[in-house]
MOPAC internal coordinates of N, CA, C and O (Angstrom, degrees):
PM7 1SCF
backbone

  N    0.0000 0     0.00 0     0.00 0    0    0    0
  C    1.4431 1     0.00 0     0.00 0    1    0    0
  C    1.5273 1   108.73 1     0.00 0    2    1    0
  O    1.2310 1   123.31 1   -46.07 1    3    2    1
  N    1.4527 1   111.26 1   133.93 1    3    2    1
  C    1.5563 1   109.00 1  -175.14 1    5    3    2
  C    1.8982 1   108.71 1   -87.75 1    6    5    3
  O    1.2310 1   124.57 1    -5.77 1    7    6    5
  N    1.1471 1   108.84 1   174.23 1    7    6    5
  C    1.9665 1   100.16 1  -166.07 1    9    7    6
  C    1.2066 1    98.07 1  -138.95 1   10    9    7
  O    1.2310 1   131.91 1  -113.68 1   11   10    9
  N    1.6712 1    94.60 1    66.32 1   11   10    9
  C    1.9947 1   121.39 1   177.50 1   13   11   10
  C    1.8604 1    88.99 1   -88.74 1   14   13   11
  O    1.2310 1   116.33 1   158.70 1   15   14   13
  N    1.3155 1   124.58 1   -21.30 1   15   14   13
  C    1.2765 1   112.45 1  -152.92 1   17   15   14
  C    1.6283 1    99.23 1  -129.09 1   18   17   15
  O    1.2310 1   127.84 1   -54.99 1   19   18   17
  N    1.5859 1   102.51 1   125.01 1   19   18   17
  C    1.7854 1   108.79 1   178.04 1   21   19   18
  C    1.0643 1    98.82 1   -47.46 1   22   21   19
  O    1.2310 1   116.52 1   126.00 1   23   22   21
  N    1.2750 1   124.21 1   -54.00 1   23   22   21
  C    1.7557 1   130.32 1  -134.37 1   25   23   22
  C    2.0539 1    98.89 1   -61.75 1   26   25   23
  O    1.2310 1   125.66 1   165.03 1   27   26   25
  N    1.1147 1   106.74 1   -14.97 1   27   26   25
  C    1.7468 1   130.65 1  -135.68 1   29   27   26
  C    2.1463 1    89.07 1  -109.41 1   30   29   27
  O    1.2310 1   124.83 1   146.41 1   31   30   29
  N    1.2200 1   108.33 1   -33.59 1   31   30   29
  C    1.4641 1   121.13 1  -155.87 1   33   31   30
  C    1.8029 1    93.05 1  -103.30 1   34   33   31
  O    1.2310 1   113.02 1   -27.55 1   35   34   33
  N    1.2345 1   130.79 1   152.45 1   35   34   33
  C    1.5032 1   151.60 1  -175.63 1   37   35   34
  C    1.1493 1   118.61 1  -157.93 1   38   37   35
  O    1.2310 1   116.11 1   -25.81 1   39   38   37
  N    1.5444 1   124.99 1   154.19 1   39   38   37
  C    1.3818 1   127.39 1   166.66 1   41   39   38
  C    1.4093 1   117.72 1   -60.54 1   42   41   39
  O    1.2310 1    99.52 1   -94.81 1   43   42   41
  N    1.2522 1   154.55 1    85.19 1   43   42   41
  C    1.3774 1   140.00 1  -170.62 1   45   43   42
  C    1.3593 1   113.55 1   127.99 1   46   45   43
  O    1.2310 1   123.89 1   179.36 1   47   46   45
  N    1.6574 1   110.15 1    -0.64 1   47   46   45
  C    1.1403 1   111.34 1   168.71 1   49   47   46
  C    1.7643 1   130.26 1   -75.67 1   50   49   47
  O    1.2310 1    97.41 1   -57.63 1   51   50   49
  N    1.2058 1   157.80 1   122.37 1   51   50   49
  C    0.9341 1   164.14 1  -124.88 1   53   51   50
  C    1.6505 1    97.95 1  -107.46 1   54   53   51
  O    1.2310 1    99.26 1   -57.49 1   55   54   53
  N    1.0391 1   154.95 1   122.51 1   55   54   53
  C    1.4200 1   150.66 1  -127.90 1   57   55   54
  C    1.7563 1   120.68 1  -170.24 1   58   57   55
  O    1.2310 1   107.81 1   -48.66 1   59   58   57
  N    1.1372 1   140.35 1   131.34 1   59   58   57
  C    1.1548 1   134.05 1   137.30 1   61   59   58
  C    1.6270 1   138.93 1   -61.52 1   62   61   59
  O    1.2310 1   106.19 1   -73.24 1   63   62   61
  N    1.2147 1   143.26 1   106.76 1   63   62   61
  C    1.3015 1   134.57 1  -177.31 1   65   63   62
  C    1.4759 1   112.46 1  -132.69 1   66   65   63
  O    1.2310 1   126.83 1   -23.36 1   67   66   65
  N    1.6922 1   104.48 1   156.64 1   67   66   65
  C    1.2313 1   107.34 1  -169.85 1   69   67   66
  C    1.7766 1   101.89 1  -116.49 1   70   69   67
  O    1.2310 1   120.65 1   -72.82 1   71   70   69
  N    1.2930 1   116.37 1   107.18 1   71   70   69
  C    1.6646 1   118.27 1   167.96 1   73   71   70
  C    1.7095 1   104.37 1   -33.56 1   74   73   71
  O    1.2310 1   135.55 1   -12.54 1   75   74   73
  N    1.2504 1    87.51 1   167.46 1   75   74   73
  C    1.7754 1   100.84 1  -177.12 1   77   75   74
  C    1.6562 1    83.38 1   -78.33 1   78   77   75
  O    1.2310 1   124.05 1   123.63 1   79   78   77
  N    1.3175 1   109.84 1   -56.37 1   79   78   77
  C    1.8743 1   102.98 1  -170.00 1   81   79   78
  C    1.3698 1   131.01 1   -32.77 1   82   81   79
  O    1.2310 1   138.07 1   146.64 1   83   82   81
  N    1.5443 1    82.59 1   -33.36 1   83   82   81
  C    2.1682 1    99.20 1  -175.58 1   85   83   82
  C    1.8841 1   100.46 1   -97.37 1   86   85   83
  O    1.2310 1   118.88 1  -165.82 1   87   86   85
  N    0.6051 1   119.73 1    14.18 1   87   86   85
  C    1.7294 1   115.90 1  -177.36 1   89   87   86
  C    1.6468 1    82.54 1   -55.86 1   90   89   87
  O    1.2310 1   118.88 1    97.00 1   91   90   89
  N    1.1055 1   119.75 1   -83.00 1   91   90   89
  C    1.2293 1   132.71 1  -162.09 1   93   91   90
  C    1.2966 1   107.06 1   -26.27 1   94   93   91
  O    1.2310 1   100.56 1   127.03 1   95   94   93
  N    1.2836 1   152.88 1   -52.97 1   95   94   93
  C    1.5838 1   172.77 1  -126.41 1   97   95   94
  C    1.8432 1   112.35 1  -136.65 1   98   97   95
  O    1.2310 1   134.58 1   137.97 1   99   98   97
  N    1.1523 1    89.40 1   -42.03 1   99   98   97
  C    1.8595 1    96.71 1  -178.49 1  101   99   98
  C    0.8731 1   123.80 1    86.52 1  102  101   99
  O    1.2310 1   122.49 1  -157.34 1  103  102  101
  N    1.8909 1   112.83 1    22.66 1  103  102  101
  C    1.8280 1   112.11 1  -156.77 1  105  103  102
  C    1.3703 1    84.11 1   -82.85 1  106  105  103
  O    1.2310 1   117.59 1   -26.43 1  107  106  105
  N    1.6681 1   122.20 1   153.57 1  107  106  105
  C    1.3395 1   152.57 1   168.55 1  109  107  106
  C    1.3689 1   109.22 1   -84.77 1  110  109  107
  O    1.2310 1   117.11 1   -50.06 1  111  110  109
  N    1.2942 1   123.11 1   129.94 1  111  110  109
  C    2.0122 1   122.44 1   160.97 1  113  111  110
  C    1.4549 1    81.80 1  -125.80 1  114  113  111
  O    1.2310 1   141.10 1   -58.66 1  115  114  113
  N    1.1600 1    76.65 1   121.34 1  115  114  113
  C    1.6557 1   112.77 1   148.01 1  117  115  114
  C    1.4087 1   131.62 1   -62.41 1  118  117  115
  O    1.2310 1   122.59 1   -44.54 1  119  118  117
  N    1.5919 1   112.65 1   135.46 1  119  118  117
  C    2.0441 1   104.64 1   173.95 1  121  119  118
  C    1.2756 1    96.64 1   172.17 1  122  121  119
  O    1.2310 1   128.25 1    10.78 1  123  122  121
  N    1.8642 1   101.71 1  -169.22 1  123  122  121
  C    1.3520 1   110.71 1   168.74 1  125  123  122
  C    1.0495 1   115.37 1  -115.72 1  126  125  123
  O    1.2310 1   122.76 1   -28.88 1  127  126  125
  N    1.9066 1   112.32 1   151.12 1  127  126  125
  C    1.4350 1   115.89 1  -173.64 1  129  127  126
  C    1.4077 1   113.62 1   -71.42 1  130  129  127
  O    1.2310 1   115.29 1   -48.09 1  131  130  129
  N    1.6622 1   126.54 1   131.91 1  131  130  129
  C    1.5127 1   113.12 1   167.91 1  133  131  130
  C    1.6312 1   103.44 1  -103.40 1  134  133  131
  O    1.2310 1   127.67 1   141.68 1  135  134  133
  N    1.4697 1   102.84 1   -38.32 1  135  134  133
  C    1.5577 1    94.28 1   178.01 1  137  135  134
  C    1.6232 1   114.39 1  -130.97 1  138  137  135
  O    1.2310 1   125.19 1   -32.66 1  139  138  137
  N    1.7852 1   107.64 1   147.34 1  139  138  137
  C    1.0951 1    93.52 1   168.39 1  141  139  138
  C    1.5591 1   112.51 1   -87.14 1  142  141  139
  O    1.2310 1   117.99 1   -18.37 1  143  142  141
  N    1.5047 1   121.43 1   161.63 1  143  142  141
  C    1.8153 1   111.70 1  -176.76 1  145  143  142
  C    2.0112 1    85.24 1  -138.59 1  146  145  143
  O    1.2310 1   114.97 1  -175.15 1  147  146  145
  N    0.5466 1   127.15 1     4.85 1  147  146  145
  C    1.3351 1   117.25 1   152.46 1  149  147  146
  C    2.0386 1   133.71 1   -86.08 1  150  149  147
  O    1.2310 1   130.05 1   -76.95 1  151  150  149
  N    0.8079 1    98.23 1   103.05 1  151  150  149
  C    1.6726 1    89.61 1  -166.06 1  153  151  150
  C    1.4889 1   111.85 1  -102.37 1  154  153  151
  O    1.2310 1   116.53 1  -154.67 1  155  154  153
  N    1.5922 1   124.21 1    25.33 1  155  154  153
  C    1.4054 1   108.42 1   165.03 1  157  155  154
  C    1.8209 1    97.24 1   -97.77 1  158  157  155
  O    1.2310 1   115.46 1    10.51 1  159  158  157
  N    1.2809 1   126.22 1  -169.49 1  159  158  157
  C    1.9063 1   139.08 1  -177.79 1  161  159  158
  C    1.3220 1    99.88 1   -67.05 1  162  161  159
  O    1.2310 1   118.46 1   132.59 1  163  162  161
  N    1.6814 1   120.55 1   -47.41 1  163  162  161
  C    1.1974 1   145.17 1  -133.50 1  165  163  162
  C    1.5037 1   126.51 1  -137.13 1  166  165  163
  O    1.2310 1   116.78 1   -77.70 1  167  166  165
  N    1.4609 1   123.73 1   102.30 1  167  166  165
  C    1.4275 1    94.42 1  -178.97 1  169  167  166
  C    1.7238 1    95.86 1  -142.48 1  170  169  167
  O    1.2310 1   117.31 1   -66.05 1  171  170  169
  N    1.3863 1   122.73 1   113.95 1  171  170  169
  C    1.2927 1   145.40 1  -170.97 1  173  171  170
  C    1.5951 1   112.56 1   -37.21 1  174  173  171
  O    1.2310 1   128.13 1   160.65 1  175  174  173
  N    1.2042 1   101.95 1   -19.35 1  175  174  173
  C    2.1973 1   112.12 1  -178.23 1  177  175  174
  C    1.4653 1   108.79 1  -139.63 1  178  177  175
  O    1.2310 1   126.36 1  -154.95 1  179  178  177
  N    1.6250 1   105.38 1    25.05 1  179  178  177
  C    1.3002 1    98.27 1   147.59 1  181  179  178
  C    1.8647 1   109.37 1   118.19 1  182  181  179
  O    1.2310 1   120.55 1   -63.74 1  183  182  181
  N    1.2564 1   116.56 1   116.26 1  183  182  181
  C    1.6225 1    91.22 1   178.67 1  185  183  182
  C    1.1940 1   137.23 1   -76.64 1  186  185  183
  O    1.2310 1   110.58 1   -49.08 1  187  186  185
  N    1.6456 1   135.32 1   130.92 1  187  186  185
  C    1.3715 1   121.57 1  -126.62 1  189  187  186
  C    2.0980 1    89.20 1   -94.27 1  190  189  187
  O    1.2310 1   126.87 1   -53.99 1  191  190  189
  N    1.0328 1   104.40 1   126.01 1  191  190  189
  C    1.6598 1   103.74 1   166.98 1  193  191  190
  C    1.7467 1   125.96 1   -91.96 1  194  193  191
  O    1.2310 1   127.05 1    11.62 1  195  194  193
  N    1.3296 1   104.05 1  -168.38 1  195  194  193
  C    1.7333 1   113.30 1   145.24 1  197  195  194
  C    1.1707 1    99.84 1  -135.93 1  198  197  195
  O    1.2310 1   129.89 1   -17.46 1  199  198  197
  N    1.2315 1    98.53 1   162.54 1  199  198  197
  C    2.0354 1   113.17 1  -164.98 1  201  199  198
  C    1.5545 1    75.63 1  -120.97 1  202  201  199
  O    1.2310 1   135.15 1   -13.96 1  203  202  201
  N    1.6951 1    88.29 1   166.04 1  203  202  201
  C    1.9717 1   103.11 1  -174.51 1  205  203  202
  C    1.5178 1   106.03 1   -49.67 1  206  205  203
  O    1.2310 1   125.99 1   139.28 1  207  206  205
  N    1.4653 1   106.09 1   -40.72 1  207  206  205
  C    1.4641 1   103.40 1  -135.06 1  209  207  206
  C    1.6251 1    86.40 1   -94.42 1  210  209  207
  O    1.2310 1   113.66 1  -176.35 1  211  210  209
  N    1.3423 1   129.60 1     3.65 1  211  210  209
  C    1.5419 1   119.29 1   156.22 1  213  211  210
  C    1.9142 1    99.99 1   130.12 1  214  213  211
  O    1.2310 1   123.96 1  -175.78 1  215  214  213
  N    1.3671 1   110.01 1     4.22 1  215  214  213
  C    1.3220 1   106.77 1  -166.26 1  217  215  214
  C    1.3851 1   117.29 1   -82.51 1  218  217  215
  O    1.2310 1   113.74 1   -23.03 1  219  218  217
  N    0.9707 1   129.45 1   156.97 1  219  218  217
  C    1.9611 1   125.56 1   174.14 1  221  219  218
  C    1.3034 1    92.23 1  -125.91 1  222  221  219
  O    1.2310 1   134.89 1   -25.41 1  223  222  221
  N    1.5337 1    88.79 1   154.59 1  223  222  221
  C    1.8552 1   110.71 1  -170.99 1  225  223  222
  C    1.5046 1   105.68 1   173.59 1  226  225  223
  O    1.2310 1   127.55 1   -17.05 1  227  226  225
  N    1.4697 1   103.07 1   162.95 1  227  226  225
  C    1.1527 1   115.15 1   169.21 1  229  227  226
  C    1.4972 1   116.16 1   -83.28 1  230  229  227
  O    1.2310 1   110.99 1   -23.44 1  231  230  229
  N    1.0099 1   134.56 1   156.56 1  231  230  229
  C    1.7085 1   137.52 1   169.91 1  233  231  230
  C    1.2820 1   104.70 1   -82.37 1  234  233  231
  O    1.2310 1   114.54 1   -68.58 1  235  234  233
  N    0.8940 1   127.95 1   111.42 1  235  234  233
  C    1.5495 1   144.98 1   169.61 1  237  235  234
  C    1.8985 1   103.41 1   -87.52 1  238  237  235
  O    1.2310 1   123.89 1   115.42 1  239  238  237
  N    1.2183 1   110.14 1   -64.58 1  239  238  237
  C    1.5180 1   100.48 1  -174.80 1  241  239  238
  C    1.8846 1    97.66 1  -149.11 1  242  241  239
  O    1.2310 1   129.13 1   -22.39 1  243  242  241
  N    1.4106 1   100.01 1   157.61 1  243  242  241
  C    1.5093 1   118.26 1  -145.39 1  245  243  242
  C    1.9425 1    86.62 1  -125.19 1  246  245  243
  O    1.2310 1   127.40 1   -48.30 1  247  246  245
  N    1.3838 1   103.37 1   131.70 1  247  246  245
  C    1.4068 1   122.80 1  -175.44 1  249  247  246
  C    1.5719 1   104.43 1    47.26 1  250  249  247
  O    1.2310 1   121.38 1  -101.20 1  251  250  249
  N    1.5991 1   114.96 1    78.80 1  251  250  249
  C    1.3617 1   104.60 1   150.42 1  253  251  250
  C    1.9174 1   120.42 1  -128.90 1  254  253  251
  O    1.2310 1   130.26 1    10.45 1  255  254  253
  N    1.0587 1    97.81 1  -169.55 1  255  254  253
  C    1.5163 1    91.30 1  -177.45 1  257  255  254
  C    1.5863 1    95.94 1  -142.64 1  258  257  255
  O    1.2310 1   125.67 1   -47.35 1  259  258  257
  N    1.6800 1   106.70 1   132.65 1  259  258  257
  C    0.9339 1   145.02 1  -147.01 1  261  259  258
  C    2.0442 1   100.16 1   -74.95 1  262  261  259
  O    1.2310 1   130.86 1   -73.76 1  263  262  261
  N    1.1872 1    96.65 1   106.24 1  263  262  261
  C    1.5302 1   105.52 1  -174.01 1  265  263  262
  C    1.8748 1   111.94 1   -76.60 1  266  265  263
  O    1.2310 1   124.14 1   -14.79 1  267  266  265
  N    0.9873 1   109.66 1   165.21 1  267  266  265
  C    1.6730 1   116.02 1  -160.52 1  269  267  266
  C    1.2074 1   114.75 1   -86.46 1  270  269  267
  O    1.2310 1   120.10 1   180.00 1  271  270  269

């Protein structure tokens, strides 16, 4: 599931996101959401979070687990 939509995104949700640094490449970091920082319903490239461990990103994809 892609995380174009707040309603869709939670604190504690387990998440894919892409740093502004990696746009270019598309690399994914993995984590959990603590905050959302996007405040419109909707945002076309993704709703931008913070991950626990302090990271910002867009949500690329919603419940995955982090491949090897």
């Amino acid at each position: 599931m892609h995380g174009r939509n707040r309603n869709d995104i939670y604190p504690g949700l387990e998440v894919a996101i892409i740093l502004k640094k990696d746009q270019r490449t598309g690399k994914r970091t993995y984590g959990i959401v603590k905050d959302i920082l996007t405040s419109a319903p909707y945002h076309s490239r993704g709703i931008k979070v913070r991950l626990e461990d302090g990271q910002i990103g867009r949500v690329e994809e919603i419940n995955v687990t982090e491949e090897d």
